[in-house]
C-alpha positions in Angstrom: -11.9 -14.7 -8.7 -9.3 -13.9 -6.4 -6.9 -11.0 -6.7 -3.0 -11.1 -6.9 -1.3 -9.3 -4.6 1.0 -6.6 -6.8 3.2 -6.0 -3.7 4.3 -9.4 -4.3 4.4 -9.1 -8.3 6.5 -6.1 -7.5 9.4 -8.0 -5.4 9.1 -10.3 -8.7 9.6 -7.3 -11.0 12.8 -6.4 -9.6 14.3 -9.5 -8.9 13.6 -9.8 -13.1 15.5 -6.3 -13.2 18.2 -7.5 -10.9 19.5 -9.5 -13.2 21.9 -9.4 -16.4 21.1 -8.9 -20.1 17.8 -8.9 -21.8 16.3 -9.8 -18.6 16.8 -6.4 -17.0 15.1 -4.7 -19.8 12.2 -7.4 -19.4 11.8 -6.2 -15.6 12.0 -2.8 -15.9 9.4 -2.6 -18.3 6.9 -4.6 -15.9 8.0 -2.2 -13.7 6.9 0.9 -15.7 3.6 -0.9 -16.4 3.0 -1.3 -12.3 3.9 2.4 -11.6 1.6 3.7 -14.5 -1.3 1.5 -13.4 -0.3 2.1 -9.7 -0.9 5.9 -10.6 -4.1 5.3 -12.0 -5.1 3.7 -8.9 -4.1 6.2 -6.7 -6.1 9.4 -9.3 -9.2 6.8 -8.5 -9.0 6.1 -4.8 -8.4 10.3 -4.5 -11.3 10.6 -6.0 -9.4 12.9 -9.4 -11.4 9.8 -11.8 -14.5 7.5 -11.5 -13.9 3.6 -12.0 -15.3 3.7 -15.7 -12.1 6.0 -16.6 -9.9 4.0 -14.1 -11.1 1.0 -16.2 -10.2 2.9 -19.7 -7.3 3.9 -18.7 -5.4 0.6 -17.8 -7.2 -1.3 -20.7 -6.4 1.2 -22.9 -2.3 1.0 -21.8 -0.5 -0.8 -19.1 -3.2 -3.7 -19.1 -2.2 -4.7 -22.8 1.9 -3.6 -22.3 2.5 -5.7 -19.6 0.6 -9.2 -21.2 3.3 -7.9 -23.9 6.1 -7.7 -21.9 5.1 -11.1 -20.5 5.1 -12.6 -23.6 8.4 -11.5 -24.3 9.4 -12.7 -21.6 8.6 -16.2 -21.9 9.3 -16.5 -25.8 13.0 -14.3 -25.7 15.8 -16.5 -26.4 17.9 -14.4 -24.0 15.6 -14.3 -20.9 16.8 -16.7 -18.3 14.5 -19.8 -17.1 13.9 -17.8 -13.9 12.7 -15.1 -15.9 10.5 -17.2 -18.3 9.0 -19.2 -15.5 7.7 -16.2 -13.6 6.6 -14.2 -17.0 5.0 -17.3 -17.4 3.2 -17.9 -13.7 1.7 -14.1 -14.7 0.9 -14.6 -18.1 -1.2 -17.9 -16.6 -2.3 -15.2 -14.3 -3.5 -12.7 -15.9 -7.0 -11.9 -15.3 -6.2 -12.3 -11.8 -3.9 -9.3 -11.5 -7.2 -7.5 -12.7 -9.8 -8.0 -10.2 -9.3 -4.6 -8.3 -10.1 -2.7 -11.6 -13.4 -4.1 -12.1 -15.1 -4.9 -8.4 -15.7 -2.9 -5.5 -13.9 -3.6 -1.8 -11.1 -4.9 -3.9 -7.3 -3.7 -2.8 -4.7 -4.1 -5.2 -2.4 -5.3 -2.4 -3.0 -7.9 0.3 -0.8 -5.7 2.7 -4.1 -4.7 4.8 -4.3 -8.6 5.7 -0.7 -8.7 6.0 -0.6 -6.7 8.7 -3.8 -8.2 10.8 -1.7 -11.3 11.0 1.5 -9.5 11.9 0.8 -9.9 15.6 -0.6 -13.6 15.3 2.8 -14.6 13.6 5.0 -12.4 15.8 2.9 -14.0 19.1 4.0 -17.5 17.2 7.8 -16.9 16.6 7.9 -15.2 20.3 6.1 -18.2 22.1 6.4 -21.4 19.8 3.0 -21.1 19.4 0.8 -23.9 20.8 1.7 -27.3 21.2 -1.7 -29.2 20.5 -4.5 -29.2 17.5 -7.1 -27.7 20.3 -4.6 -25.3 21.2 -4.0 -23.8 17.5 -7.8 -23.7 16.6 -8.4 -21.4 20.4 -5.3 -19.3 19.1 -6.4 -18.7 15.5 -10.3 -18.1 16.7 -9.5 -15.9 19.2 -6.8 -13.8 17.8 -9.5 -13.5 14.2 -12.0 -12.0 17.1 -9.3 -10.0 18.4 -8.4 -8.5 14.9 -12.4 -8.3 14.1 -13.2 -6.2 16.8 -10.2 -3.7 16.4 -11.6 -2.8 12.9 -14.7 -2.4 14.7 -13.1 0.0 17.0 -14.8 -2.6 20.0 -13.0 -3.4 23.1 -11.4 -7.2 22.7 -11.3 -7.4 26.7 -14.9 -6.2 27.3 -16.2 -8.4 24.5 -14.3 -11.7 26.1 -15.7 -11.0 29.4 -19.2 -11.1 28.0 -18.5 -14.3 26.1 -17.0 -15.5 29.5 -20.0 -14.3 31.4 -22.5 -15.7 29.0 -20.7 -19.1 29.4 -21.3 -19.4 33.2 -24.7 -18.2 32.3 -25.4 -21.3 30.0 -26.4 -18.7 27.4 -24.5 -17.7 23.7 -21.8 -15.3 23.0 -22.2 -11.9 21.7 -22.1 -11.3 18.1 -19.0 -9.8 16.3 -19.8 -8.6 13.7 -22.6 -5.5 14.3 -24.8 -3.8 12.1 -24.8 -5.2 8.4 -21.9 -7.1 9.0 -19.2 -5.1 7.4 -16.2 -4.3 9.0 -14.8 -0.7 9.5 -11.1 0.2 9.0 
């Protein structure tokens, strides 16, 4: 199961509050809910609680508040469509707000892979990107090595010129991925 990004559930949160009536109440709520769990979070990732209290803790409040405040969202006669559409997207949604909680290696925001596309899209925007098929697939391999072997700490150029090397040689590129294959930040 994949997880939902709550940066982007936040931007939906305050739109909710940005707007008139019952509506605001509706958003701010939500947004209580995030900041509590988002508190949580950061007590477990500094180490202050272990992931079987992190788990009590949101099921135990925000986790049951929020599915609330969705419902209320959806089912209040003064909530506006845009508001009962996305209450309803998330209430749909639920258990996938969730994942981090539970699994390891799990972020609660996708910014991390947010920003190791940053320079793919700025390269894009700056250049026009490719103009062929071939030409994208090259661009989106090599830039994925590029960004592999940052988080590796490995040298991009040094790693091409083996590949390239290797090439002339007839023989097979260098692996990327080293030791057990995980990545380091």
């Amino acid at each position: 199961m994949r997880q939902l990004c709550w940066s982007h559930a936040d931007r939906d949160f305050e739109k909710i509050t940005s707007r008139e009536g019952f509506d605001k109440t509706v958003g701010e709520m939500l947004l209580k809910c995030k900041e509590t769990i988002f508190n949580f979070w950061y007590q477990f990732k500094d180490g202050q609680i272990n992931r079987n209290e992190l788990i009590r803790r949101i099921e135990e409040g925000p986790k049951e508040d929020m599915k609330l405040w969705f419902k209320i969202g959806v089912a209040h006669e003064d909530c506006q469509n845009k508001t009962k559409a996305t209450c309803m997207d998330f209430f749909n949604h639920f258990d996938m707000l969730w994942v981090f909680v539970y699994k390891e290696n799990i972020e609660p925001t996708n910014n991390a892979a947010e920003q190791s596309l940053r320079h793919g899209v700025i390269w894009r925007k700056l250049s026009y990107g490719s103009q062929s098929e071939v030409g994208e697939r090259f661009v989106e391999r090599v830039m994925t090595v590029a960004e592999t072997l940052k988080r590796q700490a490995r040298n991009s150029f040094e790693y091409f010129t083996d590949c390239f090397r290797e090439f002339i040689k007839g023989g097979h590129s260098p692996p990327v991925l080293i030791g057990n294959g995980s990545l380091t930040s």
